[in-house]
C-alpha positions in Angstrom: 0.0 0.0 0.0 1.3 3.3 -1.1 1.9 5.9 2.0 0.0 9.4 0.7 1.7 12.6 1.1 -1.2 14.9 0.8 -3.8 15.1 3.4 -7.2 13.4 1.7 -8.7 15.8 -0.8 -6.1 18.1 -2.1 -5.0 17.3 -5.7 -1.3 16.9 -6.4 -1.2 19.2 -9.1 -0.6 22.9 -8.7 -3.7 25.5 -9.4 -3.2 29.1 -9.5 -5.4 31.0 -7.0 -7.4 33.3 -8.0 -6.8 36.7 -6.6 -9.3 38.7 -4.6 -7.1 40.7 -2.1 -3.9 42.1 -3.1 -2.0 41.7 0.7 1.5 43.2 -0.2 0.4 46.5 1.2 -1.2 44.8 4.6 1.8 43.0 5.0 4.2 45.9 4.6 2.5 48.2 6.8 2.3 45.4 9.9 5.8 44.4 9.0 6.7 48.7 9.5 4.7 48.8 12.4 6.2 45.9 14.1 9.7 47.1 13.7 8.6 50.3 15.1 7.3 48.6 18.1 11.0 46.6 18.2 12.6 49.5 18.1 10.6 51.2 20.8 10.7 48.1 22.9 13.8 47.9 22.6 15.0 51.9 22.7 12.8 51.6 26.4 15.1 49.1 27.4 18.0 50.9 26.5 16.7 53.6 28.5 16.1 51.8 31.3 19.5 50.1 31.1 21.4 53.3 31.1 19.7 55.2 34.1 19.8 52.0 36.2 23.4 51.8 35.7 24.4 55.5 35.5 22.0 56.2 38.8 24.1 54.5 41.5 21.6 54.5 44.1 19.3 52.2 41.9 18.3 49.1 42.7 15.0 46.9 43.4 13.3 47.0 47.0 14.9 43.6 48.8 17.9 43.2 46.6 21.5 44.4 46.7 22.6 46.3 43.9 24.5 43.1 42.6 21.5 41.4 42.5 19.6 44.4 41.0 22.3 44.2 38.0 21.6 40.5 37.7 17.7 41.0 37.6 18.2 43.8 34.7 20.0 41.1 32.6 18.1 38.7 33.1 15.0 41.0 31.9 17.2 42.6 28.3 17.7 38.8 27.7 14.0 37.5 28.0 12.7 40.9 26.1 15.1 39.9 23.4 13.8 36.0 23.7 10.4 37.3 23.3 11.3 39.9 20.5 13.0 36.6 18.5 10.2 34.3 19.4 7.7 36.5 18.3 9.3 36.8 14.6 10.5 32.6 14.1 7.5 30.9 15.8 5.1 32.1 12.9 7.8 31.2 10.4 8.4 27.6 11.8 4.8 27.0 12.4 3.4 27.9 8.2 6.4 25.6 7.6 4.9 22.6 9.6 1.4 23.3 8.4 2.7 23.6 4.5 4.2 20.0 5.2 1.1 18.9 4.1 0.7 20.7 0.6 1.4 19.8 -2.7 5.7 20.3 -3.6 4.3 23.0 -5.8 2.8 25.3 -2.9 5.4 24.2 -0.4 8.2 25.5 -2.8 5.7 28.6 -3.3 6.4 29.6 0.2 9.5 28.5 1.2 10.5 31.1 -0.9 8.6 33.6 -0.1 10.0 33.7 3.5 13.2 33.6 2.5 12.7 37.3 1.3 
């Protein structure tokens, strides 16, 4: 018995869609605006960052200043962990759901996230 590729339904060969909504200008402006939110995210940190460290006085309520330090770190490192999650997850979840597509449409958009 021949193991199938495709889930039950979808037809091997490739068919055009046919186009209704032209995206590229939805996807450009939510691409622009979540930059801008990286780089506010991440320009807030920054901020952060430097008065904590130029302020010598700074630190949280129960902790040393060592510990202080230690806490900030760990904080830039998850905001970055979340700012790279947030951009790879979608990528590696459409490639696990296009597993299941023809070659044709699975070539289709494994290119178009390599842009």
């Amino acid at each position: 018995m021949q193991k199938r590729t495709l889930l039950p339904g979808v037809a091997g060969d490739y068919m055009p869609p046919s186009v209704v909504f032209q995206s590229r200008t939805v996807i450009g402006r939510a691409r622009r605006r979540a930059a801008f939110r990286d780089v506010f995210d991440l320009g807030l940190l920054a901020f952060v960052d430097a008065l904590f460290v130029q302020w010598p006085g700074a630190h949280v309520p129960a902790f040393d200043r060592q510990q202080s330090l230690m806490l900030l770190a760990a904080v830039n490192l998850a905001m970055l962990g979340v700012i790279w999650l947030t951009r790879v997850l979608p990528r590696w979840k459409a490639r696990r759901v296009a597993a299941t597509w023809c070659p044709a449409e699975r070539t289709r958009l494994v290119n178009s996230l390599q842009r």
